[in-house]
C-alpha positions as CSV (number, residue, x, y, z in Angstrom):
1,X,0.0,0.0,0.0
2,X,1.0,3.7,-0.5
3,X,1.3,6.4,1.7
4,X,3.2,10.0,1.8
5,X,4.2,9.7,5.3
6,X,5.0,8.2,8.1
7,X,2.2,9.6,10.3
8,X,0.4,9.1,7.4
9,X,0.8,5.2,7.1
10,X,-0.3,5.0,11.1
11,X,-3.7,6.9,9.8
12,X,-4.7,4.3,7.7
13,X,-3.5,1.2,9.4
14,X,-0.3,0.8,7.4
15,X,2.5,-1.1,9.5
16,X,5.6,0.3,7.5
17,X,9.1,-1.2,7.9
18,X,10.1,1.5,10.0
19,X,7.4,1.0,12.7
20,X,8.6,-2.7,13.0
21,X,12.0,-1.7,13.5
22,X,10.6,1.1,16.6
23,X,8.5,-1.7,17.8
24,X,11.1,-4.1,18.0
25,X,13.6,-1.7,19.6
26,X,11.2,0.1,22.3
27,X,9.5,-2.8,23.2
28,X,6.4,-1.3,22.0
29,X,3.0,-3.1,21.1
30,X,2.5,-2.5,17.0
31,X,-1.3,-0.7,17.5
32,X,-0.5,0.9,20.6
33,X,2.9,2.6,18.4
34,X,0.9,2.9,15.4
35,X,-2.2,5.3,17.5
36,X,0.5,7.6,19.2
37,X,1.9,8.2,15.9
38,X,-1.5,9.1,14.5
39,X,-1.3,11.7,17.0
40,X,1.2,12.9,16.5
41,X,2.5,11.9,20.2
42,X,5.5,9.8,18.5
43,X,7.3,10.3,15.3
44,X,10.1,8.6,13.4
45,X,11.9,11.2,11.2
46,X,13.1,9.3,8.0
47,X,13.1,10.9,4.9
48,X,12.3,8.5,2.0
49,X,15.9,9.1,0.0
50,X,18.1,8.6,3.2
51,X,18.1,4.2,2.7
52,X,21.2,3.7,5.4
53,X,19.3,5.4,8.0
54,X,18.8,3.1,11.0
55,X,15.2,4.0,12.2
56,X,14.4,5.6,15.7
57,X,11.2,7.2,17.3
58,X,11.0,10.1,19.7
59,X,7.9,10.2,22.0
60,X,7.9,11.1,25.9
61,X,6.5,7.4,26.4
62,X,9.5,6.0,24.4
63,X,13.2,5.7,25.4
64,X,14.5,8.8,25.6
65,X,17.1,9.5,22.5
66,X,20.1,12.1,22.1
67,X,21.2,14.5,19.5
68,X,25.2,15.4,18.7
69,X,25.1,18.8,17.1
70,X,28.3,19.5,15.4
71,X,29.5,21.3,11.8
72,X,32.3,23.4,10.1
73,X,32.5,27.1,10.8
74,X,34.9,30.0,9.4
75,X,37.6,29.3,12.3
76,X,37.1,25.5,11.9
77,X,36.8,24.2,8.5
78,X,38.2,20.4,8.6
79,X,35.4,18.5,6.9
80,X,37.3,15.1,8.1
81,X,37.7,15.7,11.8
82,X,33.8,16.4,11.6
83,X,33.1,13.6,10.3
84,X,35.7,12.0,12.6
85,X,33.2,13.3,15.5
86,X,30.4,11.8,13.4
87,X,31.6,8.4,13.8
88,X,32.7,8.7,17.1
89,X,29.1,9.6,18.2
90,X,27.5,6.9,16.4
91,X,29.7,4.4,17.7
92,X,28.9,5.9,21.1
93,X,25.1,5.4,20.7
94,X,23.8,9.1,19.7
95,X,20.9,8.2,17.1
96,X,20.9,12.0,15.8
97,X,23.4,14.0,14.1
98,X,22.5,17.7,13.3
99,X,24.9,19.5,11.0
100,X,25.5,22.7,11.8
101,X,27.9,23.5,9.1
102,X,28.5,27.3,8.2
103,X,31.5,27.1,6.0
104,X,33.0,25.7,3.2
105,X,31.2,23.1,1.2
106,X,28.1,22.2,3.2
107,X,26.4,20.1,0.5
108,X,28.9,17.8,0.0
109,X,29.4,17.3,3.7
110,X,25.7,16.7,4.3
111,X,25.6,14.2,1.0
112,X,28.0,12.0,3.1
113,X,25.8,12.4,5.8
114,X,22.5,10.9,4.5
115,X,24.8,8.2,2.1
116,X,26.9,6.7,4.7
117,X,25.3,7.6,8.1
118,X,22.5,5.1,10.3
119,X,21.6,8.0,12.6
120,X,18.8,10.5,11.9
121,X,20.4,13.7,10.5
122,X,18.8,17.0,10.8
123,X,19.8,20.4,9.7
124,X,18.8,23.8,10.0
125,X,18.7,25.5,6.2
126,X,18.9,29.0,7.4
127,X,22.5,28.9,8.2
128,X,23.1,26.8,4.7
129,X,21.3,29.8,3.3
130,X,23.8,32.6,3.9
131,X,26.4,29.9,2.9
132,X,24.8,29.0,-0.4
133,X,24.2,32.1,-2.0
134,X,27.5,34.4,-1.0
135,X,25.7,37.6,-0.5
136,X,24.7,39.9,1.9
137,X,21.9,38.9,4.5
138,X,19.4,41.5,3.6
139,X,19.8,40.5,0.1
140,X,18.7,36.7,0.2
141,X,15.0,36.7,-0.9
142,X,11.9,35.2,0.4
143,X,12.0,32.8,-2.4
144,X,15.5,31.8,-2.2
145,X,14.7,30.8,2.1
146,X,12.4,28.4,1.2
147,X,14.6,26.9,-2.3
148,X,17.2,25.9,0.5
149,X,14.8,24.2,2.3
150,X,14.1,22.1,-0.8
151,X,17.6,21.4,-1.1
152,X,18.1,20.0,2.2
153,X,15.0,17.3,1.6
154,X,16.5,16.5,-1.6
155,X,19.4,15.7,0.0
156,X,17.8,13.5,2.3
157,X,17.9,14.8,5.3
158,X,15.3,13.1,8.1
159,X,14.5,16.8,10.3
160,X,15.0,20.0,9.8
161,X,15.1,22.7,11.8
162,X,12.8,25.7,10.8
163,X,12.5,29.1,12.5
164,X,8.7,30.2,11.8
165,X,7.2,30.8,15.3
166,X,9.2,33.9,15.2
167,X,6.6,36.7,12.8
168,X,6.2,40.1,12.5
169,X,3.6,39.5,15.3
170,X,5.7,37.3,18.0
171,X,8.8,39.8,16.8
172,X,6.9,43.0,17.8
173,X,6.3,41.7,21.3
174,X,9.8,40.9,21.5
175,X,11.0,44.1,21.3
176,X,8.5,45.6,23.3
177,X,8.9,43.0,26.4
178,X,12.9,43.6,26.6
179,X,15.5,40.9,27.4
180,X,18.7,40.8,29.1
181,X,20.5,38.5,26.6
182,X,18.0,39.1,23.7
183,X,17.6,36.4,21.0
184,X,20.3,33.8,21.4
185,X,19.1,31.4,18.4
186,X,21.6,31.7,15.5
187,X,18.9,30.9,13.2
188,X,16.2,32.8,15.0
189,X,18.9,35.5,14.9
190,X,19.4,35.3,11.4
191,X,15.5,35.4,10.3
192,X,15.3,38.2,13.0
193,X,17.7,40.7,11.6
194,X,16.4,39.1,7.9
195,X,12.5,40.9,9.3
196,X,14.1,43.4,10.3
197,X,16.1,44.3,7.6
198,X,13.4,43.7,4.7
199,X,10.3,44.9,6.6
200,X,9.2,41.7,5.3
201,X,7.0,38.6,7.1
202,X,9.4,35.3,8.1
203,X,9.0,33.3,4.5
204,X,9.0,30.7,6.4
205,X,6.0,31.9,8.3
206,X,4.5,33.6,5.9
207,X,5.2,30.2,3.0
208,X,4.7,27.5,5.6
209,X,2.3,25.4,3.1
210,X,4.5,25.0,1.1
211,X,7.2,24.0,3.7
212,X,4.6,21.5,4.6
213,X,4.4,20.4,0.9
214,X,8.3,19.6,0.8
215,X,8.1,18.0,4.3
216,X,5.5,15.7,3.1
217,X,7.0,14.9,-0.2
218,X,10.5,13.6,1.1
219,X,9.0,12.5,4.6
220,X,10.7,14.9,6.7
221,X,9.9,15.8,10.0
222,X,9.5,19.2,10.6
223,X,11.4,20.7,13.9
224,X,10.0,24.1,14.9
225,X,12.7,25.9,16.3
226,X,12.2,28.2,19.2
227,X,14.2,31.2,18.4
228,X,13.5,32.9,21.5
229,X,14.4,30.8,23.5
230,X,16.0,31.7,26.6
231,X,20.0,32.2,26.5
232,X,20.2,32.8,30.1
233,X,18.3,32.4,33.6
234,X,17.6,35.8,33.9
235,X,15.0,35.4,30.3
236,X,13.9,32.0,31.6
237,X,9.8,31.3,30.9
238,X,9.5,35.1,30.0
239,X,7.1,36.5,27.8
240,X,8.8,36.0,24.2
241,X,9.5,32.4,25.2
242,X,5.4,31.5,25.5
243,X,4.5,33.5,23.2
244,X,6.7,31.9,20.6
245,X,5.5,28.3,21.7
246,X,1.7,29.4,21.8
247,X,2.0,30.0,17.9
248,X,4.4,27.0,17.0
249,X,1.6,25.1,18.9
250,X,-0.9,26.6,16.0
251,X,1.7,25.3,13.3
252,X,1.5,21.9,15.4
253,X,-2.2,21.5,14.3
254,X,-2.1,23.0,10.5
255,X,1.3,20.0,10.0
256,X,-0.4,17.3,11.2
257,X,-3.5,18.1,9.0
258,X,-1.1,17.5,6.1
259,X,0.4,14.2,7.6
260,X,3.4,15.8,8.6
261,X,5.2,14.8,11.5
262,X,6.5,17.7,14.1
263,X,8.8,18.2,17.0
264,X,9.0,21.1,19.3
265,X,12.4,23.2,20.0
266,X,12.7,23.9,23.6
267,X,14.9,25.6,26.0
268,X,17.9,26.2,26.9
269,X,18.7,28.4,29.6
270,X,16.4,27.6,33.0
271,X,16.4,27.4,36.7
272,X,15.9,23.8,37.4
273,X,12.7,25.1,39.5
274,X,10.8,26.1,36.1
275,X,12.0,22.9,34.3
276,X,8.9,20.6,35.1
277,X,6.7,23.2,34.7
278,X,7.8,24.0,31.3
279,X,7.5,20.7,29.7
280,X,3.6,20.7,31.0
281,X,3.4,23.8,29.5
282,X,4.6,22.6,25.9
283,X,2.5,19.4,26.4
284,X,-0.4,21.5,26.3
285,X,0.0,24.4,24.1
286,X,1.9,22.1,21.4
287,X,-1.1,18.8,22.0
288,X,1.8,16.2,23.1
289,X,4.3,17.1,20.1
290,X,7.3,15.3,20.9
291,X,10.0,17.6,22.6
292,X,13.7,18.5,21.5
293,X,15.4,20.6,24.7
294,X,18.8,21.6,24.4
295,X,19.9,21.3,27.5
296,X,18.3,22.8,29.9
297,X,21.4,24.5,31.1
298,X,20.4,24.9,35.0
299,X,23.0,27.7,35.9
300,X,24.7,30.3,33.7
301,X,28.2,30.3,35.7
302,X,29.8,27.0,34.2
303,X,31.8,27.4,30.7
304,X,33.8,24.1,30.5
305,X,31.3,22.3,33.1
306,X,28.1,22.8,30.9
307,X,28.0,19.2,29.6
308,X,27.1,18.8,33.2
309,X,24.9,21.8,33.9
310,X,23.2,20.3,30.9
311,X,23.0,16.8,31.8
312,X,21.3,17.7,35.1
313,X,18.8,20.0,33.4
314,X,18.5,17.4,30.3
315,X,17.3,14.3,32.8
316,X,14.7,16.6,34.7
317,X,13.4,17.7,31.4
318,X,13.1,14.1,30.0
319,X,12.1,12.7,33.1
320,X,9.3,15.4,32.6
321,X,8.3,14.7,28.9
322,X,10.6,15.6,26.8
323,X,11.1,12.9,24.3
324,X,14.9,14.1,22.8
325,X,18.0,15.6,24.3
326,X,20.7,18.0,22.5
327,X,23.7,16.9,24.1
328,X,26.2,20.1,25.0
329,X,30.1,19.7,25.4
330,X,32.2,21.4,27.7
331,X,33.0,23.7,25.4
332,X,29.8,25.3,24.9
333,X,29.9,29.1,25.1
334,X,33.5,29.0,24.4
335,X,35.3,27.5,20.9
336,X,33.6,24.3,18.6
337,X,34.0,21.0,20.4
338,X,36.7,18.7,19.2
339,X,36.5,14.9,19.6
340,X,37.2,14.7,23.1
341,X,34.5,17.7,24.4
342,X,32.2,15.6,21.6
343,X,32.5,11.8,23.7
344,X,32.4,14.4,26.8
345,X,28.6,15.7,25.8
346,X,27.4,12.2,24.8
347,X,28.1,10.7,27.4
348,X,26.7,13.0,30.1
349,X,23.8,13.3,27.6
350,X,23.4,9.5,27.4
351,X,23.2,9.9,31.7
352,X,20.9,12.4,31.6
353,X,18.7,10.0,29.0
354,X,19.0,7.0,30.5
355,X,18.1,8.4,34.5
356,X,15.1,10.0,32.7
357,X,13.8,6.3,31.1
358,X,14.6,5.0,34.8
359,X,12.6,7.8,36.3
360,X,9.9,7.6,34.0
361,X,9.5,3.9,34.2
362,X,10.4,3.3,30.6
363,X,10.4,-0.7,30.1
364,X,13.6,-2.5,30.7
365,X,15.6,0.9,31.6
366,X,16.5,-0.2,35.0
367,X,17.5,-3.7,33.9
368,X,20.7,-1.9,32.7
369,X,21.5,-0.8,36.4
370,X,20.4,-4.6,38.1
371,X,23.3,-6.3,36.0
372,X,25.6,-3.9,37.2
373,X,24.5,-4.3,40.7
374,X,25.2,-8.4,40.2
375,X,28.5,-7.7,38.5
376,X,29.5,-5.1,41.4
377,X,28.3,-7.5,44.5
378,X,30.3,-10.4,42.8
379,X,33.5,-7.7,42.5
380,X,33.1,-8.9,38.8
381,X,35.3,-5.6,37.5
382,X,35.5,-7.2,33.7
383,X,31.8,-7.1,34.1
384,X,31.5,-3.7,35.5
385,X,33.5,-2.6,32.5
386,X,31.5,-4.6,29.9
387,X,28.4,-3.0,31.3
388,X,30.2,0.9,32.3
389,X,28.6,3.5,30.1
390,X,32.1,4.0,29.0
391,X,34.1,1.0,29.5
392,X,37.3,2.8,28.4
393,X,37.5,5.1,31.1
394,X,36.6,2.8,33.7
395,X,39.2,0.1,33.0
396,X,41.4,3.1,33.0
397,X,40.6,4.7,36.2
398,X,41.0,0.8,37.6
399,X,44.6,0.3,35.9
400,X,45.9,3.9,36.9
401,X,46.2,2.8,40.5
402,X,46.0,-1.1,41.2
403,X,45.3,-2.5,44.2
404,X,47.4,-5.2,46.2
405,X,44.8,-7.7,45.8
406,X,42.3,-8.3,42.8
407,X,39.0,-8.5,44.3
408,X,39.6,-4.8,45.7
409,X,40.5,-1.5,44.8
410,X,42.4,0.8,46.1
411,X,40.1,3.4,47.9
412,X,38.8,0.8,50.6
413,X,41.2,-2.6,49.7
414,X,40.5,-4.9,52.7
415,X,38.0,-2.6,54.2
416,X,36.0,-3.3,51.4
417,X,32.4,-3.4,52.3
418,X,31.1,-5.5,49.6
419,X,33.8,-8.4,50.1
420,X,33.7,-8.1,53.5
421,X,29.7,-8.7,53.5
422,X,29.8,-11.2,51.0
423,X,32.1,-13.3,53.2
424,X,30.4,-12.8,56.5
425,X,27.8,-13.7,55.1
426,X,29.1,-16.9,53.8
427,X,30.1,-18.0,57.0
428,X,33.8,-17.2,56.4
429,X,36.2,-15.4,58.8
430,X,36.6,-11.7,58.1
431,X,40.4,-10.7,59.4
432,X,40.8,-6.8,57.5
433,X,44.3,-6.1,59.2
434,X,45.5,-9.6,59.2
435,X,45.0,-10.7,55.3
């Protein structure tokens, strides 16, 4: 049977190979995935021409997944090392990959993407934009915003990231309700000073059928960005920021009457006190769209540390109902990540993630954690490593100072709790100082 999309397979009772794949992987009952995608509540971005992808779903009911945002820019233009990071995060279990590239030749570099890469990749065509046509901001016309677009789902592509809950109306109130950091959103940013420049309406506002159109020709699942989200505590849940979400909320409803699948761009910068509240919020305004935070970032006085910062805010949010986690390196706020500050962010992103599922009571989540327990009661350390969420670094925190005797190491050695217990308890003879 045919059908444009996936959300519009679900609608009519079509069980596509994707789905099977999802259901496999989450667990998942085949009608019970099959209504939430119907509405919207789960998607699987996959566009039709990217065949190597390895298929994933987002939905606050699902296990939670991560994104690895990373891309050439004028200072760093090594096409090779980013794909070196692009490898690396795969192999590390990230099952998204958004290029941010803003230099050099982006087409080619997202080609490879969608040819050789299983994760999801998403982009965001208004940085391409200013790449693509060489010319002066102000310059690029309404027609040429939406041709990139185009572009990107011809190059196959699974989600892109567009900037339309930013208008002449939501940019009016902007201005008038002032902000200590302003807009923070490159792209939001861009499409901003584009308004601003032009006097014109954001094409992609203003043209969003016909982004709709392209989505639902290639299958490509439209992220709504939120370019004003906040960029600091201080902006946190402030005016701009609902505002913004109220109207991407109205987009919400006119994509899914066209089949096309959506997820909502979230914050950013936030006291953890607002996080919970926040993701209700979205729930509601955007009718259970599935949720893409970048971060939350929980405190503004980290550079170096916000992997962290962002980990913490990341599992609240998930653990809340967000469905999809950007994962942010230590070197956020301060240079492009190289391949270390990369494996840095996923894996405090994949902590964040995985606490959420636990939290949540995703299925199977905490069975993770019970084999580690076994392997640590039994002072099993190649099974701690097998099962670590980064097995490198923990057989190398073990070698770098080895105890005197195996079934120890060397913060406690004989005063070891575990073996101590385990031999009490046994019935042997526990003797710390004399062993």
């Amino acid at each position: 049977m045919n059908y444009t999309t996936q959300m519009d397979a679900a609608r009519r009772g079509i069980f596509t190979k994707e789905m099977e794949v999802v259901s496999k992987k989450e667990g998942i009952d085949k009608e019970k995935l099959m209504q939430l995608m119907a509405e919207g509540k789960v998607i699987i971005p996959c566009n039709k021409l990217h065949t190597c992808i390895e298929p994933n779903a987002l939905g606050s009911m699902l296990k939670t997944k991560i994104n690895v945002n990373l891309g050439t820019s004028r200072d760093c233009k090594d096409l090779d090392m980013e794909y070196e990071k692009v490898k690396s995060a795969v192999d590390m279990g990230a099952e998204a990959i958004m290029d941010l590239s803003s230099y050099g030749d982006t087409r080619k570099f997202r080609k490879k993407l969608t040819t050789e890469c299983p994760a999801m990749i998403g982009t965001v065509p208004i940085y391409d934009a200013v790449v693509y046509y060489h010319k002066a901001l102000g310059k690029i016309t309404s027609r040429e915003w939406i041709d990139i677009a185009k572009m990107h789902a011809e190059d196959g592509v699974d989600f892109m990231t567009i900037h339309c809950g930013i208008n002449k109306e939501t940019a009016k109130k902007f201005k008038k309700n002032k902000r200590l950091m302003n807009i923070v959103s490159r792209g939001g940013s861009i499409i901003f000073a584009w308004m601003e420049m032009t006097g014109e309406e954001n094409p992609f506002y203003e043209h969003y059928d016909e982004i709709l159109d392209i989505c639902r020709e290639y299958d490509i699942t439209l992220s709504l960005g939120d370019a004003c989200r906040p960029g600091c505590l201080m902006d946190a849940t402030d005016a701009s920021q609902i505002e913004e979400l109220i109207t991407l909320g109205e987009l919400t409803k006119r994509a899914w009457e066209k089949d096309v699948q959506i997820m909502i761009e979230g914050p950013g910068h936030m006291p953890i006190n607002q996080i919970a509240a926040n993701m209700e919020i979205q729930k509601t305004l955007c009718h259970g769209a599935p949720f893409y935070v970048l971060g939350p970032i929980v405190t503004d006085i980290a550079p170096g540390y916000d992997h962290i910062t962002s980990a913490i805010g990341g599992a609240i949010a998930a653990s809340s109902g967000a469905a999809f986690l950007c994962y942010v390196t230590p070197a956020e706020h301060l240079r492009l990540p190289d391949v270390d500050d990369v494996k840095e962010g996923i894996i405090a992103a994949r902590i964040a993630a995985h606490s959420a599922d636990i939290a949540k009571g995703v299925p199977g989540a905490i069975d993770w954690d019970l084999q580690m327990d076994k392997a640590r009661k039994a002072l099993d350390w190649e099974g701690m490593f097998k099962l670590a969420i980064d097995p490198e670094k923990a057989r190398r925190y073990r070698e770098s100072a080895k105890p005197e005797k195996e079934d120890t190491c060397s913060m406690c050695g004989n005063f070891c709790a575990v073996k101590n217990m385990n031999r009490i308890l046994d019935g042997e003879i526990v003797s710390i100082f004399d062993e």
